[in-house]
GURO-655938 format. One record per residue (C-alpha): residue in one letter; x, y, z; residue number from 1. Coordinates in pm, 1 decimal, always signed. Layout:
% residues N
A | X | Y | Z | NUM
...
This chain:
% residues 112
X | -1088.5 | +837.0 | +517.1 | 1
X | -1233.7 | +514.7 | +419.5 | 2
X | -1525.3 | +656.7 | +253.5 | 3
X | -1257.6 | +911.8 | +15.6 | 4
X | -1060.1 | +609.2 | -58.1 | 5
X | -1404.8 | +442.2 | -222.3 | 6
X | -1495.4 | +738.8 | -400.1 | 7
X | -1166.0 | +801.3 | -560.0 | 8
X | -1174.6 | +419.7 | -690.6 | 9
X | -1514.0 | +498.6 | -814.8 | 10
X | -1364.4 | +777.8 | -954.0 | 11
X | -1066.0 | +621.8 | -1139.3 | 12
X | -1279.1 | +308.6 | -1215.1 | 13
X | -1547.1 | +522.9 | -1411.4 | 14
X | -1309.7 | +722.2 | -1546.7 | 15
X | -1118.8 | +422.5 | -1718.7 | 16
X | -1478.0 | +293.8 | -1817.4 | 17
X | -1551.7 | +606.6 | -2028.2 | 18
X | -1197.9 | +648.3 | -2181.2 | 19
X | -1273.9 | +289.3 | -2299.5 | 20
X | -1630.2 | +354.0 | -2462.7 | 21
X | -1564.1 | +622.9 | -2626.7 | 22
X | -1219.2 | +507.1 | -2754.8 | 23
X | -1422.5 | +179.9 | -2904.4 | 24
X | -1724.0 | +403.0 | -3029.2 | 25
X | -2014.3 | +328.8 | -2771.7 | 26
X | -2060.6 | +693.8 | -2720.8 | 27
X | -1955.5 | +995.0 | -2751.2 | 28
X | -1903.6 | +1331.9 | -2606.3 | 29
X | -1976.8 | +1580.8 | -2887.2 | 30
X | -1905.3 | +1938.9 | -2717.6 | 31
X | -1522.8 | +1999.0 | -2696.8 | 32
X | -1363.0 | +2014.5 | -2360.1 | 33
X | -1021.9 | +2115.9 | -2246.1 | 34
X | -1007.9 | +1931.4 | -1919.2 | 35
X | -1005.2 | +1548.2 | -2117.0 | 36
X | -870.8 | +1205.2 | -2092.1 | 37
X | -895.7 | +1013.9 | -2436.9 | 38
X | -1239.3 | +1132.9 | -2581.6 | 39
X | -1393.9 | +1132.5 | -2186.9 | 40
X | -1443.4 | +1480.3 | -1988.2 | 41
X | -1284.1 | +1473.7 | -1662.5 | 42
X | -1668.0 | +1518.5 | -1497.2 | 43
X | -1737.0 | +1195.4 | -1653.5 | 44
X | -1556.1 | +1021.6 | -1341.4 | 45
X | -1692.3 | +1269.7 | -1145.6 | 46
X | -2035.3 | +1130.0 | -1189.1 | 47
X | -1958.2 | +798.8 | -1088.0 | 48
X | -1791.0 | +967.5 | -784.6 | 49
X | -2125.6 | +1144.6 | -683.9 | 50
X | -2295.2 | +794.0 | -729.7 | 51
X | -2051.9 | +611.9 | -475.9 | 52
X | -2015.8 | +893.6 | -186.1 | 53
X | -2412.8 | +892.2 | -154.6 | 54
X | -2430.9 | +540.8 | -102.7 | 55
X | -2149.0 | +498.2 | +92.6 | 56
X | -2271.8 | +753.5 | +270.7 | 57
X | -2657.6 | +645.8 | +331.4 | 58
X | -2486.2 | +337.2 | +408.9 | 59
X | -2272.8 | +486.3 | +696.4 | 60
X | -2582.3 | +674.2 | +768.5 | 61
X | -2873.8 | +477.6 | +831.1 | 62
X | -2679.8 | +146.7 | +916.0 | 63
X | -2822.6 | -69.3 | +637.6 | 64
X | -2894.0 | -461.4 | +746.2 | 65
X | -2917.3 | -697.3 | +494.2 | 66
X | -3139.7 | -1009.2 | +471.3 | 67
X | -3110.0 | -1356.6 | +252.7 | 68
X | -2804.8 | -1161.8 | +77.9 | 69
X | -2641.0 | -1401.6 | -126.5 | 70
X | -2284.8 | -1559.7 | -61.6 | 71
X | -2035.7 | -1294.1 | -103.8 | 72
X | -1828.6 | -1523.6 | -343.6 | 73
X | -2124.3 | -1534.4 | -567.3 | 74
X | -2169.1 | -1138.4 | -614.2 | 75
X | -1830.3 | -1134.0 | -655.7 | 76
X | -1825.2 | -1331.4 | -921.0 | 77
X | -2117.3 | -1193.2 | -1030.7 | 78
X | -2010.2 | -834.2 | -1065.5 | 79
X | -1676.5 | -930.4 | -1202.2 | 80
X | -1896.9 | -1091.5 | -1514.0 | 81
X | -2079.0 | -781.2 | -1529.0 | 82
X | -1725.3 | -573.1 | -1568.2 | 83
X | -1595.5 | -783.7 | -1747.9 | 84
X | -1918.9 | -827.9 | -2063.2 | 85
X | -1881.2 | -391.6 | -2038.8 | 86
X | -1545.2 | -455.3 | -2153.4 | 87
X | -1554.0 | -729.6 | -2365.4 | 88
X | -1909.7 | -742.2 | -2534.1 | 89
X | -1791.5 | -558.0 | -2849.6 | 90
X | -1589.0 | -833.5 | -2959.8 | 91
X | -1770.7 | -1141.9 | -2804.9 | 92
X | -2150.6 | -1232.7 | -2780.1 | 93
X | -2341.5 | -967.3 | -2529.5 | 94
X | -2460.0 | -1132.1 | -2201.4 | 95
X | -2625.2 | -883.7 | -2027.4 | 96
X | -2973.5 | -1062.7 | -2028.5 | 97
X | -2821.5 | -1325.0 | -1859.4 | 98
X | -2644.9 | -1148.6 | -1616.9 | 99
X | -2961.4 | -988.2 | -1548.6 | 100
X | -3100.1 | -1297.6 | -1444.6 | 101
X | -2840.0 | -1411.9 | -1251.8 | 102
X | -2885.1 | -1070.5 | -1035.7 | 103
X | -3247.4 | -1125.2 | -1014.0 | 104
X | -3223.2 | -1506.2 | -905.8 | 105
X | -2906.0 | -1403.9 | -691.2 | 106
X | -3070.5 | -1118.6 | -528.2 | 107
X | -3428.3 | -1151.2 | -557.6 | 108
X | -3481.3 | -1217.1 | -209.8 | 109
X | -3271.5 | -954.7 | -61.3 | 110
X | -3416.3 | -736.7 | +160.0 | 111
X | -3276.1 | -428.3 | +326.0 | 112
C-alpha cells in the first residue's frame, strides 16, 4: 500500500509538472489526444509513475544501505530548490548549474 501511495504522488506530481510546461511553452505535445489535462496527455504522469514504482521497488527489493548520505534537512532543501527553479526559472534567473553543484558537493560521496 505504501509503495501505490508513492506512485500515485509521482503520478499527480508529474502530471501537474507537465500541465505547467506546456501551459508556459517549454514543450509541447504536437499529436492530438483525447485523454488530456491542459496541453499534457494523461501518459505523461504515467511516465513519472513507471519511474517511481521501479525504484521504490528495487529499493524494497534489494534493501539499499546508504553511506556518507548527507543530512536529510539538506536534500530537503535541496530538492525543494530544484522544484521550485522548474517552476519558477521562466520568470527569474535559471539556477540549475548551481543546483547541480550543490548535488554533486552534497552527494558526491554517497555510496550505495
Amino acid at each position: 500500500m505504501e509503495e501505490a501511495k508513492i506512485i500515485l504522488l509521482f503520478h499527480a506530481v508529474g502530471t501537474a509538472m507537465e500541465i505547467f510546461k506546456t501551459a508556459v511553452d517549454s514543450w509541447a505535445y504536437p499529436i492530438v489526444s483525447l485523454l488530456r489535462i491542459g496541453g499534457a496527455p494523461l501518459f505523461a504522469g504515467f511516465i513519472y509513475a513507471a519511474v517511481c514504482s521501479y525504484l521504490a521497488r528495487m529499493w524494497r527489493l534489494f534493501d539499499f544501505c546508504l553511506t556518507h548520505h548527507p543530512p536529510v534537512l539538506a536534500a530537503i532543501l535541496l530538492s525543494a530548490g530544484i522544484y521550485v527553479n522548474f517552476f519558477t526559472h521562466h520568470s527569474i534567473m535559471d539556477f540549475r548549474l548551481v543546483l547541480f553543484a550543490a548535488t554533486a558537493l552534497l552527494f558526491g560521496r554517497t555510496m550505495v
